[in-house]
N, C-alpha and C positions, 0 to 999 in steps of 0.2 A: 545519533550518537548517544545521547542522553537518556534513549531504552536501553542501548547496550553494555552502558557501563555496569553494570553489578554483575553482566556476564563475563565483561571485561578482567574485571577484578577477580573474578575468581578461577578464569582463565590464568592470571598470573599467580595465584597460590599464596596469597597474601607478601609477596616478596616487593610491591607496591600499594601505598596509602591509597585511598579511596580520594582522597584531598588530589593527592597526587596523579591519579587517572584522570579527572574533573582538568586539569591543568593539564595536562596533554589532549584530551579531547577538544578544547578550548583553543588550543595551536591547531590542532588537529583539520578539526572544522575548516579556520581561517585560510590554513593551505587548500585544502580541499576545494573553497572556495573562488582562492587566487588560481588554482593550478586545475582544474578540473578534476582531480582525483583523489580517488578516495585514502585518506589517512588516519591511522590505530594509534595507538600505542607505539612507540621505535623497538624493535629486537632489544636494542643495550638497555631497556628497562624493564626488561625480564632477568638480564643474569645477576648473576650474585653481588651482592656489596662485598670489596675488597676493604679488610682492613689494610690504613696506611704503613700507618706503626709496626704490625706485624710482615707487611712487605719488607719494611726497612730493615729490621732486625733480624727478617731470613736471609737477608741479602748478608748483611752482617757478618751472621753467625755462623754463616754455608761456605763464606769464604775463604782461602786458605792463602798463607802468610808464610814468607820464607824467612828464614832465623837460622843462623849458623852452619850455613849450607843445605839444607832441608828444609822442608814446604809441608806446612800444618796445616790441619783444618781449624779455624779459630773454635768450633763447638770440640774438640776433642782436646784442646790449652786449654779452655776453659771447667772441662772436667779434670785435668791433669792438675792446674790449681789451688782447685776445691778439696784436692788427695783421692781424687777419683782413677784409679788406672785405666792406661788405656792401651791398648794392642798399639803397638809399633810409635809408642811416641816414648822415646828413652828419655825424654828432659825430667828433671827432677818438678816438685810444683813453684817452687822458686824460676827455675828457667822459664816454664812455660807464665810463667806470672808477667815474668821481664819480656817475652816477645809478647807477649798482649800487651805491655805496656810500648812498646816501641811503636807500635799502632791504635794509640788510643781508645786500649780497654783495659781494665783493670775486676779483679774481684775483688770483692769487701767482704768481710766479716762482720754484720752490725746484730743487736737484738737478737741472738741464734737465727740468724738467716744471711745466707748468701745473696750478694748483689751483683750484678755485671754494671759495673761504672762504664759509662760511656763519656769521651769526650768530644764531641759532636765535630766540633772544627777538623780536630786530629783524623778521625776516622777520613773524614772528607777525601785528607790529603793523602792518606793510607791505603784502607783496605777499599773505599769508596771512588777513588781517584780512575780506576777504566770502567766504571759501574756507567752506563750513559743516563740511568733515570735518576740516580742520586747525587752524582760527582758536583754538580754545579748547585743542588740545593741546601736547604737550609734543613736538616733531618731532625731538628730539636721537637718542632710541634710534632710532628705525629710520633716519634716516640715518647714523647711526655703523657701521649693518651694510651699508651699500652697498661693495662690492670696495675697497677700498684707502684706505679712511676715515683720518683720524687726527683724533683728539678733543681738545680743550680745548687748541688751538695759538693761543699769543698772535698776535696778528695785528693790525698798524699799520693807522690808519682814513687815515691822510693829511690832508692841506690842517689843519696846523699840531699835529692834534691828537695830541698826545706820548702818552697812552695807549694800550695796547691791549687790544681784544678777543678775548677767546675766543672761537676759533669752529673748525667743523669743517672739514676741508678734503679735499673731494674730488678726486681728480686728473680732469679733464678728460677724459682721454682713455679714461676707462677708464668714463664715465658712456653713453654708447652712444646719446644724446639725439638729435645734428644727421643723422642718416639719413646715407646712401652720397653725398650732394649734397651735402657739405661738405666 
């Protein structure tokens, strides 16, 4: 096994450390030894590394939310918002501000850049609640590693209430969500 690794690695196209092929040969071997047969590399250390964060946030964003007897996509509130229009969403951007907030999102205005405030818990109970990979976890670390995150930012709910929540705040722009059509 120990000839074939540098064929190994490059069989995988660099999408696995060299460290990391050594460590599976190493397993590898040892079954091989226990079990009579011969053992590589697994399949699932060929495909891609999934971001987390970015799972989280597509699940998020893709989802759509009822508010005033109509069913939104929360990425198309979130343009309507920011004063972005958008084909067949009649809410004003105050409306669509207040259904993202009634589910635990909000946009911000900070430094000329828009942010999607997320409140982690909230979403949970909202837009994540029949999500079966999300519903029961805690979605704060891996959106806190999406590019340009900033963590536990108080954050005004609006329509009276003087409180605020922590939440995470992603910049907008830097989330990569609405394709080249927006």
């Amino acid at each position: 096994m120990e000839k074939e690794s540098s064929s190994i690695i490059e069989s995988l196209d660099g999408k696995v450390s060299g460290r990391t092929v050594q460590n599976f040969m190493y397993a590898s071997a040892l079954l091989s030894i226990v079990k009579g047969e011969c053992y590589t590399v697994p399949d699932w250390a060929r495909q891609e590394a999934v971001d987390d964060g970015q799972t989280v946030i597509e699940a998020i964003v893709y989802s759509k939310i009822r508010y005033e007897g109509s069913e939104y996509s929360v990425s198309d509130l979130i343009d309507v918002a920011i004063g972005e229009p958008v084909s067949g969403v009649g809410l004003s951007d105050k409306g669509a501000l207040w259904a993202l907030r009634q589910n635990g999102l909000s946009v911000v205005f900070r430094g000329e850049k828009w942010f999607l405030a997320i409140h982690p818990n909230s979403i949970r109970k909202t837009i994540l609640r029949d999500d079966e990979d999300f519903r029961d976890l805690d979605v704060s670390a891996p959106l806190e590693r999406i590019f340009g995150a900033e963590k536990s930012i108080p954050t005004s709910w609006g329509k009276g209430d003087q409180s605020k929540r922590r939440c995470i705040h992603l910049p907008i722009e830097n989330l990569n969500l609405f394709g080249d059509d927006k």
